[in-house]
N, C-alpha and C positions, 0 to 999 in steps of 0.2 A: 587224315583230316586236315591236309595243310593248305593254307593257299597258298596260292604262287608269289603274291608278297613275304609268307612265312619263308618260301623255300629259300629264296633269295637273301633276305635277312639272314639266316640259321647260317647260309652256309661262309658267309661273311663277317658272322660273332668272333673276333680276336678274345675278348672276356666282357661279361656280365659284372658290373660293379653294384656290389650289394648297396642297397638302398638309394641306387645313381643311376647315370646314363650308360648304353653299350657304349661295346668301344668294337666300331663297324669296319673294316678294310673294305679301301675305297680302288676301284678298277682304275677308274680314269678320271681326273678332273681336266677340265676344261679353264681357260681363265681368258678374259678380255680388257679391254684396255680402262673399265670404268671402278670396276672391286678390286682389282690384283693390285696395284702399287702400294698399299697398305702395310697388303700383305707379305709383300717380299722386303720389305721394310725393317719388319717384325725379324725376321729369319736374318737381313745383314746385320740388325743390332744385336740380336743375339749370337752372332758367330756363327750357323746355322748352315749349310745345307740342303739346298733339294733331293730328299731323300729318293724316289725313284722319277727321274726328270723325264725314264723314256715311259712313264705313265701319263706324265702332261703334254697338251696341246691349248696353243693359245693364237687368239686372233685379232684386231682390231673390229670391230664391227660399228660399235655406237657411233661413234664421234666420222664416220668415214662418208665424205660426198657421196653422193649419186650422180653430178654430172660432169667432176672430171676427178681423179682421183693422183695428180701431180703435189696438190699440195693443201694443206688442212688453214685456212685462214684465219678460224679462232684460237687464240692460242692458248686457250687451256682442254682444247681436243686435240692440238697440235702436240701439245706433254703432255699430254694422257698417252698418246700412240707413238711418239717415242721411245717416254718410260719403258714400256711395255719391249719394247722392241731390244733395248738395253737389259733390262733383266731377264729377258730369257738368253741373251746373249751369256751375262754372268752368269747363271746359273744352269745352261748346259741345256735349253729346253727347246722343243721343238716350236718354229713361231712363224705361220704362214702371213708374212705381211701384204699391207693394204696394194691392192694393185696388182698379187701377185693372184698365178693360177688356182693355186689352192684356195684360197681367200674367198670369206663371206660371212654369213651371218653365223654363228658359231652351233646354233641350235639347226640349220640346215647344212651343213657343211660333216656334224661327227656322222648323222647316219649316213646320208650320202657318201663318205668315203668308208663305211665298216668301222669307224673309229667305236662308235656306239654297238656295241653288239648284245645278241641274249643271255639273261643271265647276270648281266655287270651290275655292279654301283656305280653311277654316275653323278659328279656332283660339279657344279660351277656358283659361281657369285651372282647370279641371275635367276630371279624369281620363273624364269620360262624353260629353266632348263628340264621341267617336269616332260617336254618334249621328248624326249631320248625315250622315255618309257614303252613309247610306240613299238618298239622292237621287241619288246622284253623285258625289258632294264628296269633297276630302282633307279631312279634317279631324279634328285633332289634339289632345291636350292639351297645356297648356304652362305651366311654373313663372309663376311671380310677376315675376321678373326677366325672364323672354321675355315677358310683357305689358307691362311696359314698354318694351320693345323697339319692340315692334308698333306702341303706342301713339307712340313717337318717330318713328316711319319707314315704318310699316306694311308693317316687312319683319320676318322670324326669321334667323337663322343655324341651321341644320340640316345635319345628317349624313344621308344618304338611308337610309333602314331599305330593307331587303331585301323581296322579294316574296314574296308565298304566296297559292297558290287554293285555295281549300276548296269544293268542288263536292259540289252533293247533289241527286239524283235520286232520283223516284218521288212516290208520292202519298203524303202526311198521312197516318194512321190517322185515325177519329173522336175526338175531345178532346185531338187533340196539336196544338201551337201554334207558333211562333215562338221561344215563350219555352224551351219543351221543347227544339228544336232545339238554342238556344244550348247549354242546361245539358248536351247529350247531347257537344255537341262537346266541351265543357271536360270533361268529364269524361274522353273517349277522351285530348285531346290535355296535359292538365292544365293547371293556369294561366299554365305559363311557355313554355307549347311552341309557342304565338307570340312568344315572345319577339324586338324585332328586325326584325318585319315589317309590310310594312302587307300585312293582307288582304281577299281581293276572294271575294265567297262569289257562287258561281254553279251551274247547272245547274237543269232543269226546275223541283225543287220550287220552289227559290228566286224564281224567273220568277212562279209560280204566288202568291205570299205577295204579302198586299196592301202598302199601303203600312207603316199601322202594325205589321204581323208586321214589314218592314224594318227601319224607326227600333229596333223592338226587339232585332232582331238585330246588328244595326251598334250600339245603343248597350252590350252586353254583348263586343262583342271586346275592349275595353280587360281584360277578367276574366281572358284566356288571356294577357298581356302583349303583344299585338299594339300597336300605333303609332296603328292604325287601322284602322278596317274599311270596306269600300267594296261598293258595289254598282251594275252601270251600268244607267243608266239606258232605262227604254222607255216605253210605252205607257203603263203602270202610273204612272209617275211623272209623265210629262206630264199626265195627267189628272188626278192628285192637285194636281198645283202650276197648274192653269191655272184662272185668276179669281183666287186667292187677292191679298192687299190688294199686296203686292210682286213678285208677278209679273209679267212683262214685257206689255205691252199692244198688240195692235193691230200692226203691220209687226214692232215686234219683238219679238214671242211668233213669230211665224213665223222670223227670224232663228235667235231662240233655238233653238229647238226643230232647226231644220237643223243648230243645231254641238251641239247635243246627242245629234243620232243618232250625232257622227262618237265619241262617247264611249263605246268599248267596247275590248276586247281585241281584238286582232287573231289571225285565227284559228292566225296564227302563231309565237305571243308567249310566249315563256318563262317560266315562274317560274323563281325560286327553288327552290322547294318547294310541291308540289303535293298536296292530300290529296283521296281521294275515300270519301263516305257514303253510304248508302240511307236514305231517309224511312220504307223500312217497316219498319225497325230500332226506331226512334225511339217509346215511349211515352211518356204521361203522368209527368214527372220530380220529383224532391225532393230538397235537399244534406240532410246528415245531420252535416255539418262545419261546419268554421267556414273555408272559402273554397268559392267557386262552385263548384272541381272536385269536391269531394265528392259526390259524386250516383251515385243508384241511380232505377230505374226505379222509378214505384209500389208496383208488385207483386212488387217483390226485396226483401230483407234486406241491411242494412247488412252490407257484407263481414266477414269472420274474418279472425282474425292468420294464421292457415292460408293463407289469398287473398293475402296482405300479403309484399309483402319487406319482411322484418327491417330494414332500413334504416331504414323506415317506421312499425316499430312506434311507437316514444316518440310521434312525431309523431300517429300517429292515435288511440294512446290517449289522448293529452292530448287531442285533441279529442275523443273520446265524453266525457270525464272531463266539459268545460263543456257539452256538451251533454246531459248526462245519460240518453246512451246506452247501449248494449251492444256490443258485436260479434255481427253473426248476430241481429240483432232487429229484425223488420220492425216501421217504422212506420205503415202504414197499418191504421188504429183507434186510433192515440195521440191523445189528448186534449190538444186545442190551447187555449191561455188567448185570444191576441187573431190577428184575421186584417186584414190593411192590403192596401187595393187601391188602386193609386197609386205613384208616383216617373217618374223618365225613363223607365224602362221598360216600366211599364205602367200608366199613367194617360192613355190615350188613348181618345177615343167610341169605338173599337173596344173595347179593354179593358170597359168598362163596359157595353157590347152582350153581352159574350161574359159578365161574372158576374151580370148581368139574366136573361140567357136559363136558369141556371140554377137563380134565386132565388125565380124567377116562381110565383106561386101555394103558396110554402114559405114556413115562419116560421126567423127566425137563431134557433141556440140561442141561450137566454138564459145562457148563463156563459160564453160568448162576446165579448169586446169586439170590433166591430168597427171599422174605422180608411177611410171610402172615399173617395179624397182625386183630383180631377180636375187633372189636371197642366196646367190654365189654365182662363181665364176664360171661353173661347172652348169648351171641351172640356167646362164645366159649361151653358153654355147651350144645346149639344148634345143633351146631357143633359135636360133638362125641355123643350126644345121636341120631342124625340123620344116624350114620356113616361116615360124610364127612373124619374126621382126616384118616379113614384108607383108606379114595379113594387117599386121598394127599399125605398120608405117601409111599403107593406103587406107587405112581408115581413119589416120592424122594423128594417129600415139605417136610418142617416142621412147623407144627403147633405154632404158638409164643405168647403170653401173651397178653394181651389186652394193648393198648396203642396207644398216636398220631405217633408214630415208624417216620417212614422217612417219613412224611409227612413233617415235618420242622425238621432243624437240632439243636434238644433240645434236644436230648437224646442221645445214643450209635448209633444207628442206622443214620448212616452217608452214604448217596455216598461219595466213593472220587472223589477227583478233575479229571474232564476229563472221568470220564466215565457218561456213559448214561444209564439212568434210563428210564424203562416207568413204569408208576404209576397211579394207582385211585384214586389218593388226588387232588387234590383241586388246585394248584398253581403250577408255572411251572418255577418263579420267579429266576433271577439270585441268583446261592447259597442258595436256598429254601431248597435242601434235603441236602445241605454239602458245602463247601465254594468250589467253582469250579465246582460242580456236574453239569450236564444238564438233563433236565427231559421233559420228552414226557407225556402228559395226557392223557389219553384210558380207554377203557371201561375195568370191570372186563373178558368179554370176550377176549378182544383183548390183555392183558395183560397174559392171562392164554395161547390164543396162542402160545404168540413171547418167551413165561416162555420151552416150548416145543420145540420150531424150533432154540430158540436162536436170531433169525432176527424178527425184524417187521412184525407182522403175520396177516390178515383176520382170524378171527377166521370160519366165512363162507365155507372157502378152505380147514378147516382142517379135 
């Protein structure tokens, strides 16, 4: 009667503290250059230890250019990716720096190399590391203080969050994606209606979604207030993670792969709370707010105060207000300033297959900036050993450096204030991509559209 979040949990309990939190052993944590320096802090004042260092890996990602990557000009992103660079030096840890091959966004880079595999705990100082789950994994976000935790002991103190299945059946439509999905859930279930849970998204479509639709979808639960999002592993996932440089080798990939079948729900396994979807529901999506639940189909109109409980009002007027909206005003044909393709969530060869396919033999408008940024080293080499750079180049992209780029505004890569962004990252948050910026979240397709037309585009239409 277990689920696959039980199984995982159980088999990770160091001890149960009566009337308190578990105390969880933690596989792998990850660290980057914005939550660790606290934390390693903590550990030099106390005299302390990196208790199992060859369990960490750590990267620069936030603060790292996307057009040339020689030298960091703000300088409190310049010591932020030092620091980082020095304490793993002192404390014995592994640290793929800026510029180097390994290097990238930290949430594309563990599964991409097997770092992230099934079955693990996985924990970093970033609310999106719920990403890794895609493989298998529990894997969480965690304050600054539970990294040094981790970092002392390689254990957390946790409180078990609750269960939830979100099962979705059916086929895709044509140009609906991964990304769609997520936006379409947040939107039914709102941001907070995971609250609490870790959840495990199942049923056919989801079976059917490759790997990177996974990673994408698993790294957007953290948006509904989920824990975590999970998804078990099969076929799909074995073949993505097998060869890869950390992958298990030889007697035991076959091991692996045996206790990884055993990594599912059991047909008789409870939730919590259990929600069910159709994929043929599900179109081409856009937030119109300023949180991921905002969201209407393409081809809808921003709701009416009429649609709205009154409870609701102040709140969603204030948002059309920054976003300079309407109630009742479809944006598809609104005229976009910049389009960014790229973050954990959608900077993957896949992503960049999927805004190639629709770039190909088009010119980007010119009043357009565009932003197209591979969420690693590994994912831009992809890239031009595939050909993609020369389908983007003659269509007037530029290819960009690996990095979080205008997902958050930690680097050069700013919207300015008052224009409108649409973007494959992740948050849509007031001053997310620049202090004033406004940002529309869309799929790598639809994004690749409006990069062409200029306006809010159906990628379907074009």
């Amino acid at each position: 009667m277990n689920t696959l979040f039980d199984k995982i949990w159980d088999a990770h309990v160091v001890q149960n503290i009566e009337d308190g939190p578990t105390q969880l052993y933690i596989d792998r944590l990850y660290a980057h250059e914005v939550t660790s320096p606290q934390a390693f802090d903590t550990l030099r004042d106390k005299g302390i230890k990196v208790f199992r260092p060859d369990h960490v890996y750590a990267m620069p990602d936030h603060n790292t250019p996307s057009d040339q990557q020689e030298v960091i000009n703000d300088p409190i992103g310049r010591k932020q990716v030092e620091t980082l660079a020095r304490n793993c030096e002192e404390f014995g840890i592994t640290h793929f720096a800026m510029g180097s091959k390994d290097n990238g966004i930290i949430h594309v880079v563990g599964p991409e190399k097997a770092l992230s595999l099934p079955g693990m705990t996985i924990v970093c100082g970033d609310s999106h590391t719920s990403t890794h789950g895609a493989v298998g994994a529990l894997a969480m976000g965690i304050g600054t203080s539970e990294v040094a935790e981790v970092l002392a002991s390689q254990c957390i103190l946790q409180a078990k969050p609750k269960s939830m299945r979100i099962n979705i059946d059916g086929e895709l439509q044509p140009g609906v994606t991964a990304k769609d999905i997520a936006l379409y859930i947040m939107a039914q279930m709102t941001t907070s209606g995971a609250t609490g849970y870790v959840v495990e998204y199942a049923g056919s479509t989801i079976r059917n979604l490759s790997m990177e639709g996974r990673l994408t979808l698993s790294n957007l639960s953290i948006e509904m207030g989920s824990r975590a999002g999970i998804i078990a592993p099969d076929e799909t996932t074995f073949e993505y993670i097998k060869g890869r440089e950390y992958a298990p080798k030889g007697e035991d990939w076959d091991k692996a792969v045996a206790y990884w079948k055993t990594l599912r729900s059991d047909d008789d396994a409870v939730f919590d709370m259990e929600v069910s979807y159709r994929a043929e529901d599900i179109k081409p999506r856009l937030t119109y707010g300023t949180n991921p639940g905002a969201g209407i189909a393409i081809d809808e109109c921003i709701p009416t105060l009429e649609e709205m409980p009154e409870s609701q009002h102040a709140q969603f007027l204030g948002m059309l207000d920054y976003m300079q909206f309407r109630p009742g005003e479809k944006l598809e044909g609104h005229p976009v300033d910049y389009c960014f393709l790229g973050a954990c969530t959608n900077g993957r060869i896949e992503d960049f297959r999927a805004f190639a396919s629709v770039v190909k033999g088009k010119q980007k408008n010119p009043d357009v900036v565009a932003w197209l940024v591979p969420g690693s080293w590994l994912v831009r080499k992809q890239i031009i050993d595939e050909g993609i750079d020369k389908i983007l180049e003659e269509a007037g992209f530029e290819l960009r450096l690996p990095s979080c780029s205008a997902c958050l505004a930690m680097n050069p890569d700013k919207v300015p204030a008052g224009k409108l962004a649409i973007s494959t990252s992740n948050r849509n948050f007031v001053g997310r991509q620049g202090p004033g910026a406004r940002t529309i979240l869309a799929s790598p397709l639809v994004v690749a559209a409006s990069a062409i037309t200029g306006v809010v585009t159906d990628p379907r239409k074009l």
